[in-house]
N, C-alpha and C positions, 0 to 999 in steps of 0.2 A: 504494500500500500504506500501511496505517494505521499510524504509529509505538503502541508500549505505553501511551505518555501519552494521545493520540489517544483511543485503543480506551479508557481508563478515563474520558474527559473524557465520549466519549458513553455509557458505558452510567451513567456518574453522571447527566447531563442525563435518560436515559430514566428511571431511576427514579428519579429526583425528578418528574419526568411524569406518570409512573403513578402516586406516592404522593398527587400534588395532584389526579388524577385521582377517587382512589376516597376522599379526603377529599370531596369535591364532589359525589359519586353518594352518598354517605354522608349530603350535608348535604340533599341534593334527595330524598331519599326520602318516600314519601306518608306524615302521620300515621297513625298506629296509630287503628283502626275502634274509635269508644267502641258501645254496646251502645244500641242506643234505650231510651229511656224508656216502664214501661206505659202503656200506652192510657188516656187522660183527662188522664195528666201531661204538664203541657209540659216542653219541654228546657230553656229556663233559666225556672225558677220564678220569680226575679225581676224576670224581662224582662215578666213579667204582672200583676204587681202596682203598683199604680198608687205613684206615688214621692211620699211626703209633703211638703210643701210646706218647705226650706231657709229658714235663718237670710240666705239671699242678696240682697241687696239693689242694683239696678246704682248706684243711690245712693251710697250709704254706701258702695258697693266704688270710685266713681269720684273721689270726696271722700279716703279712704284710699291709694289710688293717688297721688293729686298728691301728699299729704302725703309721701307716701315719697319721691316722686321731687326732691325739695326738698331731700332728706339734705346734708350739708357746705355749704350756701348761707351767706354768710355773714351773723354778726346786724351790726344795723342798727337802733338806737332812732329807732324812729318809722317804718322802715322798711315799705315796703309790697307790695314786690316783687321779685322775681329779679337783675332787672338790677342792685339796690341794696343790696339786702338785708331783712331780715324783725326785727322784736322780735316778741314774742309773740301782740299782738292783729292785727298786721300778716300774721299768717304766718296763722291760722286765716281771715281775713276772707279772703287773698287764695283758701286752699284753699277755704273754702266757698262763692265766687264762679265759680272754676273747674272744682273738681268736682260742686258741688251745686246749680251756678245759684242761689246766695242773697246776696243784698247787704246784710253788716253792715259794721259800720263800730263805732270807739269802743275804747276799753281793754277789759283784761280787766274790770275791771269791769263796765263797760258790756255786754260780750258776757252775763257772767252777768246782767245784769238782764234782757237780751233774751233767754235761750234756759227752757227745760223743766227744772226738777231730776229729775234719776231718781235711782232707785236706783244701788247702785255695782253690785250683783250684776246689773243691768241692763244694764249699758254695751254696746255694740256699736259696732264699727267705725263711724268716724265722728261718733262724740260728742266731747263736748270735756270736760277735766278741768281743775279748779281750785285751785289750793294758795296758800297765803296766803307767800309767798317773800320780801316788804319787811315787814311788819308792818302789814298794810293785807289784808281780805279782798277776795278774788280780784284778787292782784296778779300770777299769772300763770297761764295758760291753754293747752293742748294739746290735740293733735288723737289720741282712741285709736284705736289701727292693729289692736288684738285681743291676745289671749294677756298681756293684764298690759301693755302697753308703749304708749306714748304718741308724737308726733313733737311738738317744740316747739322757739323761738328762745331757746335756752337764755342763750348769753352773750356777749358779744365773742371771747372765746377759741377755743368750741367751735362755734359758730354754730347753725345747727339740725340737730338730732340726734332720736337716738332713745332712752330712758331706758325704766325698768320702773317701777311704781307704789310696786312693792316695796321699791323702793332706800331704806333709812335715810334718806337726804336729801330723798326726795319722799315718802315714806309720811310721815312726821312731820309735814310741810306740806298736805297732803290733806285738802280744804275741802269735793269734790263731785264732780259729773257730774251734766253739762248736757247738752239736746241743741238743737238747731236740726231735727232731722231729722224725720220722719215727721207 
């Protein structure tokens, strides 16, 4: 014979059973029947429409990708790579060898004498920006990642990071945009 605790323990287990029951008959039920579409129209219009050609690039997305994954590395004048660290022209030479297969070499100056000036309204992932930071033109140099923002071997301090163009400290210094790419 079932004590009263008993007898409340299972009818509590059953209807929690049942409630998780018709919770799950609830979730498994068939969507709601949409209406066809008239005759000539397709079902989704833009699954038929041919898709204009993206700003996409596997380029400049594979060049932007290293840059990123570089964040907190620490700076390193003269510096050429990971294991050691990065300065400026160290840091773009080493991302545009790894993500874009291209071998520069040289200071930012140098990089700007070897790359394309564009426009700024131009920029696209994967180009590189220039501001005059010692009093010397293009004495440093970054990699743009999109939306305004750059990756660069900033300083000893902060190492490489990621900055906005915007920022007081780099809008005022703002010499150009280069590219290596296309």
């Amino acid at each position: 014979m079932n004590t009263p605790g008993q007898t409340n323990l299972r009818r509590s287990c059953l209807l929690s059973g049942l409630g998780a029951a018709l919770l799950l008959a609830g979730c498994s039920s068939p969507p709601a029947k949409r209406p066809a579409p008239p005759s000539g129209v397709p079902a989704n219009p833009a699954a038929s429409r041919p898709r204009p050609p993206g700003p996409y690039n596997s380029v400049r997305n594979d060049v932007t990708m290293v840059a990123l994954s570089l964040l907190d590395t620490p700076y390193a004048w003269g510096g050429r790579g990971p294991a050691t660290g990065f300065d400026c022209s160290g840091l773009v030479a080493h991302v545009m060898r790894e993500g874009g297969g291209l071998r520069v070499k040289g200071s930012a100056a140098d990089l700007g004498r070897l790359s394309r000036p564009i426009d700024r309204a131009d920029l696209q992932p994967g180009d590189l920006v220039f501001f005059n930071t010692l009093g010397a033109r293009h004495s440093h140099v970054g990699v743009y990642v999109g939306d305004g923002r750059f990756v660069h071997a900033s300083n000893p301090r902060t190492g490489v990071r990621i900055d906005a163009l915007s920022s007081t400290y780099y809008a005022q210094r703002f010499e150009g945009a280069h590219t290596l790419l296309d």
